[in-house]
VMD Tcl script that draws the C-alpha trace (Angstrom):
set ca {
  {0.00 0.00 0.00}
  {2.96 2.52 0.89}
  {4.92 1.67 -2.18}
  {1.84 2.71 -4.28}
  {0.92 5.87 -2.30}
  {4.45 6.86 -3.04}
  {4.80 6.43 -6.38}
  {1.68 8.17 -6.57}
  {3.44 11.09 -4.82}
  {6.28 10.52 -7.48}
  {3.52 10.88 -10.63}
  {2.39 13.95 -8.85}
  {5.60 15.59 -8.25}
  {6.39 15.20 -12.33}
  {2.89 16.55 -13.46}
  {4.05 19.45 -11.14}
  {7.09 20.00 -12.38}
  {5.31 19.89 -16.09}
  {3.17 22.73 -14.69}
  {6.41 24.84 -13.04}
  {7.64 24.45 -17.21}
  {4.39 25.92 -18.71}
  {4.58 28.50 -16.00}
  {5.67 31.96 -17.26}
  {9.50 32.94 -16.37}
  {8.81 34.81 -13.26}
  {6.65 31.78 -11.97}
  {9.78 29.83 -11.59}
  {12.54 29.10 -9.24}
  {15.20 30.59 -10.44}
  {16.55 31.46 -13.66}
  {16.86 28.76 -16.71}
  {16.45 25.79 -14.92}
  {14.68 22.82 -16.99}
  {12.07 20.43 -15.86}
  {14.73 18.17 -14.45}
  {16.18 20.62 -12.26}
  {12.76 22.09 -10.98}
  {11.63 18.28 -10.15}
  {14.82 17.91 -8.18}
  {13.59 20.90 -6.79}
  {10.25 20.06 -5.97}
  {11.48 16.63 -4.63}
  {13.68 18.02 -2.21}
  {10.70 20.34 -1.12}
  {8.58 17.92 -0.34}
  {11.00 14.58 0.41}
  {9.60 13.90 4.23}
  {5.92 15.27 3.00}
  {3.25 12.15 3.36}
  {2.02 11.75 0.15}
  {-1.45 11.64 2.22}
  {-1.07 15.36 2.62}
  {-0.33 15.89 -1.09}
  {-2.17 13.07 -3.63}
  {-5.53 15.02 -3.16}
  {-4.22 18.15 -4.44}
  {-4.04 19.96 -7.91}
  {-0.81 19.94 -8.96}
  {-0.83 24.00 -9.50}
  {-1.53 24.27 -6.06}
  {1.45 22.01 -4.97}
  {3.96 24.20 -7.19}
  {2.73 27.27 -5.73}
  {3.30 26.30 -2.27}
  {6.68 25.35 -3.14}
  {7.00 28.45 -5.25}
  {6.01 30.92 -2.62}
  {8.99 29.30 -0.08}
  {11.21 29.89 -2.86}
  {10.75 33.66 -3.29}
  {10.65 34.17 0.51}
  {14.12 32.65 0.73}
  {15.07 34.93 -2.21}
  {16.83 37.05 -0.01}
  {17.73 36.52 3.72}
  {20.40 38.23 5.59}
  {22.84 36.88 8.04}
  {21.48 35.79 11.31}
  {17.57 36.73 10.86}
  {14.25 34.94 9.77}
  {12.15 35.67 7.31}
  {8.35 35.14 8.19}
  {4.93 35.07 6.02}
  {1.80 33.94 6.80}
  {-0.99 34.55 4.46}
  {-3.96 33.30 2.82}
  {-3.44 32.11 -1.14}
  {-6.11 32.70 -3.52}
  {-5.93 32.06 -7.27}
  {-6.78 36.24 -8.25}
  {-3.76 37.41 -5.50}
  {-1.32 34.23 -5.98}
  {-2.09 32.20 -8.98}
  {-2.52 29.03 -6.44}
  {-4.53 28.01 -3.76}
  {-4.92 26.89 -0.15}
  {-7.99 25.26 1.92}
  {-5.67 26.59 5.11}
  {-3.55 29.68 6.21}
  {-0.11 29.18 5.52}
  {2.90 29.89 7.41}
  {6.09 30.16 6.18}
  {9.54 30.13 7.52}
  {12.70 30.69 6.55}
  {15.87 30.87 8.91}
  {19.27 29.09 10.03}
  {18.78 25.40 10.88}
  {18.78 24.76 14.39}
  {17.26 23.06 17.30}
  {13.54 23.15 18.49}
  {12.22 25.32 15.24}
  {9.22 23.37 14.42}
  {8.18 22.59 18.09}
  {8.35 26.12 19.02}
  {6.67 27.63 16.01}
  {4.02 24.82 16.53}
  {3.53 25.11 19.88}
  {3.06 29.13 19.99}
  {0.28 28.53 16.77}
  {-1.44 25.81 19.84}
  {-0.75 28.40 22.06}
  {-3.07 30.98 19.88}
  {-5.78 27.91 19.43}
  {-5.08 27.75 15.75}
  {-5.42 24.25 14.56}
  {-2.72 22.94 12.63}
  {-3.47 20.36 9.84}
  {-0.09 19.96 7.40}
  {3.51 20.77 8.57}
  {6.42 20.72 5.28}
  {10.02 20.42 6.86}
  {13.13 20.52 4.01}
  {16.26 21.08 5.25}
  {18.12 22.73 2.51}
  {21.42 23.87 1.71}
  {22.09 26.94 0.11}
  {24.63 29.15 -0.53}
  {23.96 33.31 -0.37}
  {26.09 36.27 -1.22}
  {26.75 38.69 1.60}
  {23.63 40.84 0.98}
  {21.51 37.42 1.75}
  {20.65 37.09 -2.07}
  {19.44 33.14 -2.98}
  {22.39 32.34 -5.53}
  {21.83 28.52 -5.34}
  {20.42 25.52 -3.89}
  {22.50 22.68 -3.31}
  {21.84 18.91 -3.76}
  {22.92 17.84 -0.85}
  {22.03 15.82 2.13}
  {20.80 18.53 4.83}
  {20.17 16.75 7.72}
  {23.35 16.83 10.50}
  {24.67 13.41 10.44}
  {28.65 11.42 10.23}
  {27.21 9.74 7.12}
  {26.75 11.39 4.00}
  {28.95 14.31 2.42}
  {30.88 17.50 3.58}
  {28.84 20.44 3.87}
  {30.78 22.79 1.63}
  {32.18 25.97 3.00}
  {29.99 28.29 1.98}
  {26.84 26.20 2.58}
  {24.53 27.43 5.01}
  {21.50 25.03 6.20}
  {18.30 26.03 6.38}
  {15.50 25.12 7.68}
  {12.03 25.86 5.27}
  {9.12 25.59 7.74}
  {5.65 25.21 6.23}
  {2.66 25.22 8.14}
  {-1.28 24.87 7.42}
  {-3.35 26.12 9.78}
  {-7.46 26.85 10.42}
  {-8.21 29.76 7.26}
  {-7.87 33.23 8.59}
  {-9.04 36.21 6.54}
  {-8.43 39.24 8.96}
  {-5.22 40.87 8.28}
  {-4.79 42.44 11.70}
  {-4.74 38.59 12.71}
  {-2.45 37.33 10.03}
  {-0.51 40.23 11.00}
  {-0.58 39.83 14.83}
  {0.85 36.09 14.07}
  {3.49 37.12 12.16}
  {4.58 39.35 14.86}
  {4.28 36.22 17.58}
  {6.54 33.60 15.48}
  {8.91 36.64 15.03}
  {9.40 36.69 19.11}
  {9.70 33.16 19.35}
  {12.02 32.43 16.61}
  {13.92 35.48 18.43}
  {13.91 33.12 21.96}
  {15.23 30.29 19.76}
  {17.81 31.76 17.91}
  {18.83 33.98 21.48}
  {18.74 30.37 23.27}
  {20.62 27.90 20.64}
  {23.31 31.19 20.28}
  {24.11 30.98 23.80}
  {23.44 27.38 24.93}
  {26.83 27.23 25.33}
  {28.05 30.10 27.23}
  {25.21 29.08 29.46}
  {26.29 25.67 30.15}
  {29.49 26.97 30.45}
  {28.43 29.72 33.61}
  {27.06 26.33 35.31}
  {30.31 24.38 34.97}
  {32.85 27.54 36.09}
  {30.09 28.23 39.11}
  {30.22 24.70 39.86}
  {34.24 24.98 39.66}
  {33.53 28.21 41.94}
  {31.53 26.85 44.91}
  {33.76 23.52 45.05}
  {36.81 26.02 44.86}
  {35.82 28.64 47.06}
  {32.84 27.64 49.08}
  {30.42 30.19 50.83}
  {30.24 30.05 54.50}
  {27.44 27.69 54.83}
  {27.16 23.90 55.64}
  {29.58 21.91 53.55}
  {26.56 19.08 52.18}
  {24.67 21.71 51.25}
  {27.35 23.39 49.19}
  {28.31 19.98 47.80}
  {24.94 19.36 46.75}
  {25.18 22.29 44.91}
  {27.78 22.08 42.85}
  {27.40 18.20 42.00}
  {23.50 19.61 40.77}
  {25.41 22.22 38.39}
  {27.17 19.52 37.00}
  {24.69 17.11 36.70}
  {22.54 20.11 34.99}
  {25.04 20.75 32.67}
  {25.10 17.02 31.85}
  {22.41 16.61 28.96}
  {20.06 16.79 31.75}
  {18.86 20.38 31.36}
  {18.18 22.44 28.60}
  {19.43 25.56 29.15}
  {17.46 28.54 27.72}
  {17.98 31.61 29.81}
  {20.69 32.99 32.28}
  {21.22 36.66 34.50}
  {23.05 37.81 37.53}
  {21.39 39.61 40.01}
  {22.48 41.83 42.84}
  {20.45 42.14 46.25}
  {20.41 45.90 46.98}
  {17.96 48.04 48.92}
  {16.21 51.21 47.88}
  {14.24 53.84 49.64}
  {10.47 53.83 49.60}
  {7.38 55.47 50.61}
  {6.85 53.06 53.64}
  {11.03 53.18 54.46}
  {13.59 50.26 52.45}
  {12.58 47.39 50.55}
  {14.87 44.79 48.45}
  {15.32 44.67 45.07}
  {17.17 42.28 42.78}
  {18.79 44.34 40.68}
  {20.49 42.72 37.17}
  {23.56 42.97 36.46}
  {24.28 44.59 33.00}
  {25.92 42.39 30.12}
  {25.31 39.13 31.84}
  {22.00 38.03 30.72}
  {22.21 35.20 27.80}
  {19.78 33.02 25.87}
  {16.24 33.95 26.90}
  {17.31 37.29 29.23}
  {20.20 38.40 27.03}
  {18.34 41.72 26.72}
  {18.72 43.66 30.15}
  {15.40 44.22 32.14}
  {13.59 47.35 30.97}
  {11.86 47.94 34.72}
  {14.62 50.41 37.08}
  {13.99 51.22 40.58}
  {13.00 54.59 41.73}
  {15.89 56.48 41.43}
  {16.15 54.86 37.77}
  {19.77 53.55 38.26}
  {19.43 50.10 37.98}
  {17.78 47.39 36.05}
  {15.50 45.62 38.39}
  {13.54 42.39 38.42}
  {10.02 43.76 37.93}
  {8.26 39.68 39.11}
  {10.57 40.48 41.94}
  {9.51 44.00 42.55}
  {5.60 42.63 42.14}
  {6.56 39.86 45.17}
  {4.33 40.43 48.78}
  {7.34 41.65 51.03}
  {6.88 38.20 52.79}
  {8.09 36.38 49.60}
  {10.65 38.93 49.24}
  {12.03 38.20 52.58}
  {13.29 34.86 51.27}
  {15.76 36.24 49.43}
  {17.79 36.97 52.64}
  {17.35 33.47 53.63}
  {21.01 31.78 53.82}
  {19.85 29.28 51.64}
  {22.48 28.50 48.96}
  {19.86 26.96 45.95}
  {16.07 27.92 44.63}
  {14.44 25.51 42.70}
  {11.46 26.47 41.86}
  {8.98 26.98 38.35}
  {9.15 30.53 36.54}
  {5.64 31.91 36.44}
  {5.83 32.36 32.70}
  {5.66 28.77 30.04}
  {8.99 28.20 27.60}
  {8.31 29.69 24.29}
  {11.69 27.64 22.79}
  {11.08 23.81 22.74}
  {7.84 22.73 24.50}
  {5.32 24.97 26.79}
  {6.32 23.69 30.01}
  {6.49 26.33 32.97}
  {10.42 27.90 32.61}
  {12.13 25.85 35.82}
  {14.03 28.17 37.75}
  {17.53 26.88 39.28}
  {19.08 29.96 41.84}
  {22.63 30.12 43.10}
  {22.35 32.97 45.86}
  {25.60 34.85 46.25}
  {27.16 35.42 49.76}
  {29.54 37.81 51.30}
  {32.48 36.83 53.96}
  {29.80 37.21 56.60}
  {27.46 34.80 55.37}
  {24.87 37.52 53.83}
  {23.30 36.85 50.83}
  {24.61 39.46 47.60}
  {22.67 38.26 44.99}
  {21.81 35.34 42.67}
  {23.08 33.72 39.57}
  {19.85 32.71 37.86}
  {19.20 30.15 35.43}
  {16.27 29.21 33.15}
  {15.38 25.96 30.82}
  {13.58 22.85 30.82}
  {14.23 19.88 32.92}
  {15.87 17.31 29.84}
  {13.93 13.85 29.09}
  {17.48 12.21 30.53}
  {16.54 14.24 34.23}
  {13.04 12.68 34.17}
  {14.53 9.22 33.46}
  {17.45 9.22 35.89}
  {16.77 6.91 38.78}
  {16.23 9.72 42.17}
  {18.98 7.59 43.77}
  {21.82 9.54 41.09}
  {19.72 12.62 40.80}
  {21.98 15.39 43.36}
  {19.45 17.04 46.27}
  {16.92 14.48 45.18}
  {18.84 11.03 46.54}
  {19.10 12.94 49.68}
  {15.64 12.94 50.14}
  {15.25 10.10 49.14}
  {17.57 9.03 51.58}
  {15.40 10.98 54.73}
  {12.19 10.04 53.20}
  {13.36 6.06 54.02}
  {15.12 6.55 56.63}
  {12.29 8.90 58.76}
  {9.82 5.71 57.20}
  {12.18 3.36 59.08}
  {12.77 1.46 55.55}
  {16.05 -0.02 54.79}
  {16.38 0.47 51.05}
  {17.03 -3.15 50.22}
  {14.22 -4.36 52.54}
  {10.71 -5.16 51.05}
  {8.97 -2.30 52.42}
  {11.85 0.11 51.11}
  {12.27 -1.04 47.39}
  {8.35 -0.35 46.80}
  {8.82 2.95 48.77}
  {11.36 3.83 45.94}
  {9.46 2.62 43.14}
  {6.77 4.75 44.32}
  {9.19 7.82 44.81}
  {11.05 6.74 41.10}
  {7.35 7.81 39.04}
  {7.15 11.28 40.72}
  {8.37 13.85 37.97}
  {11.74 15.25 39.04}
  {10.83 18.87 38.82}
  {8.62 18.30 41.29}
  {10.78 16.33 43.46}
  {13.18 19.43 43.42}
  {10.90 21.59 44.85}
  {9.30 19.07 47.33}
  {10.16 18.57 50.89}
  {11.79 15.35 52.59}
  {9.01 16.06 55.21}
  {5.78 16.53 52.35}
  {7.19 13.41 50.77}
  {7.20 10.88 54.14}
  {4.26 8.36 54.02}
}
mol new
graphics top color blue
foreach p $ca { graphics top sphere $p radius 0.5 }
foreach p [lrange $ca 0 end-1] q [lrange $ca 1 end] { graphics top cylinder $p $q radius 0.2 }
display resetview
């Protein structure tokens, strides 16, 4: 049944590339390419397309899709994304579309299609087809198309050498519920422009942020603060373990803990520290305090003084959930891992924040290897009066092993005990 559904995809793809050669000069990808070259074209469009999605379709409408993509890509430069989404009709496009269509043009990278996906969910807008080539191109400086290559896209040891000037892209199509109202079409344009931003922002400086968790963890094992030595060591064995594959790191900031005058006498404020923010919070906080000096954390500004008390706490970690969902990846509540900053005298400075997504490898990983976790683990058996290899013990564990580790983070030994 598959084999004939694809060579049905196969018959379609020619009587499309027939229709791209009857097609007027300016219908056509690029200049003075034959049928052959605009089938190889159209076949490396719409290689990992279900022929499903296609077979049902006029072959006019299948070239303009690809078509359109083409002329957005025309000219791109360096380091940006280029972003339609419209609605095709025959009068305005010469092809047509049941859905709205988004299209996407940018620099391969990771988590594209979830997180365009996930902020059209986000907006309620059903999604019916999603087109995915990879393609290899190679631009002049100005960003102008000058070829695309026939060449294996996807990142892999087998297959051949990217060529120097090859850049991959990634050519994101996406069908969604019709929309007619440009101030909507518009408006979600605007929202995949932020969110490829986050990604681009977070992939950039995955590095540098992985990085600031290693040379912290280097830090507190180095140089540790004046606190209890297990709970420093738990510390920087979590940084590591973070920094592991088991979290994706999509935001990171210093902070200072400074006081300012007020109306009803001196409150705190967590002031940022310019130039460090990466991924997510590489742009500095736009919120100052009120003598408009300093970049401050406006969520922590908005905190009941109670809550804001904690920050004095000599307590060297905060795990905890953001109160705002990932845009880059999957829409998960941001989790939130603090490293408070202390001074000679044991007085908390100021925090060294980081912000990303618990990895599938962190919810996997036994709680008996997981840093903080196995300690509670530990309590919770021991205050139960379990030994871990007795009966009672091992079903304890199993129990504690299906609680999602995000939450175990952020749990007490004490809320855990049967």
């Amino acid at each position: 049944m598959q084999t004939k559904l694809d060579e049905a995809k196969a018959e379609l793809l020619a009587r499309t590339a027939r229709v791209a050669e009857n097609s007027p000069g300016g219908q056509q990808p690029g200049q003075g390419l034959d049928e052959e070259a605009v089938q190889a074209f159209l076949q490396q469009y719409y290689l990992h397309t279900a022929p499903e999605d296609l077979l049902d379709r006029d072959p006019v409408d299948v070239y303009g899709a690809a078509l359109s993509h083409y002329r957005l890509a025309e000219t791109r430069p360096q380091g940006t994304a280029n972003v339609r989404v419209h609605t095709p009709t025959v009068e305005e496009n010469g092809w047509t579309c049941s859905h709205t269509v988004v299209e996407v043009v940018t620099d391969d990278m990771p988590f594209l299609v979830d997180s365009v996906t996930t902020e059209l969910s986000r907006q309620d807008r059903a999604i019916h087809v999603v087109i995915h080539p990879q393609v290899v191109v190679r631009r002049d400086v100005t960003g102008k198309l000058l070829e695309i290559l026939d060449y294996a896209a996807p990142s892999s040891a087998v297959g051949p050498e990217l060529p120097h000037d090859g850049i991959v892209e990634s050519w994101i199509h996406v069908e969604i519920d019709r929309e007619t109202d440009r101030n909507d079409l518009k408006q979600i344009t605007t929202d995949l422009r932020r969110v490829l931003s986050d990604v681009r922002e977070a992939v950039e400086d995955w590095t540098k942020m992985r990085d600031a968790a290693l040379r912290l963890a280097d830090e507190l094992a180095a140089a540790p603060p004046p606190l209890p030595e297990q709970e420093v060591g738990e510390a920087w064995e979590l940084l590591r373990w973070l920094a592991d594959d088991h979290f994706t790191f999509l935001g990171y900031r210093e902070y200072e803990l400074t006081t300012e005058s007020g109306a009803d006498g001196t409150e705190d404020v967590l002031a940022a520290v310019p130039g460090t923010g990466l991924g997510v919070l590489r742009s500095d906080p736009t919120h100052r305090d009120m003598e408009g000096t300093h970049c401050v954390s406006n969520t922590f500004h908005r905190l009941p003084p109670g809550v804001r008390s904690k920050a004095r706490e000599r307590k060297l970690l905060v795990l905890t959930k953001a109160n705002s969902r990932a845009t880059v990846h999957r829409p998960a509540y941001l989790d939130y891992v603090g490293v408070k900053t202390f001074d000679a005298d044991g007085n908390v400075t100021g925090e060294r924040r980081f912000l990303g997504l618990f990895s599938s490898a962190a919810y996997t990983e036994s709680v008996t290897r997981v840093p903080v976790i196995r300690r509670k683990v530990q309590e919770v058996l021991s205050g139960a009066g379990f030994l871990p290899d007795s009966h009672d013990g091992r079903d304890l564990l199993q129990i504690l092993e299906t609680y999602p580790r995000d939450e175990l983070f952020q749990t007490s030994a004490d809320e855990l005990r049967p």
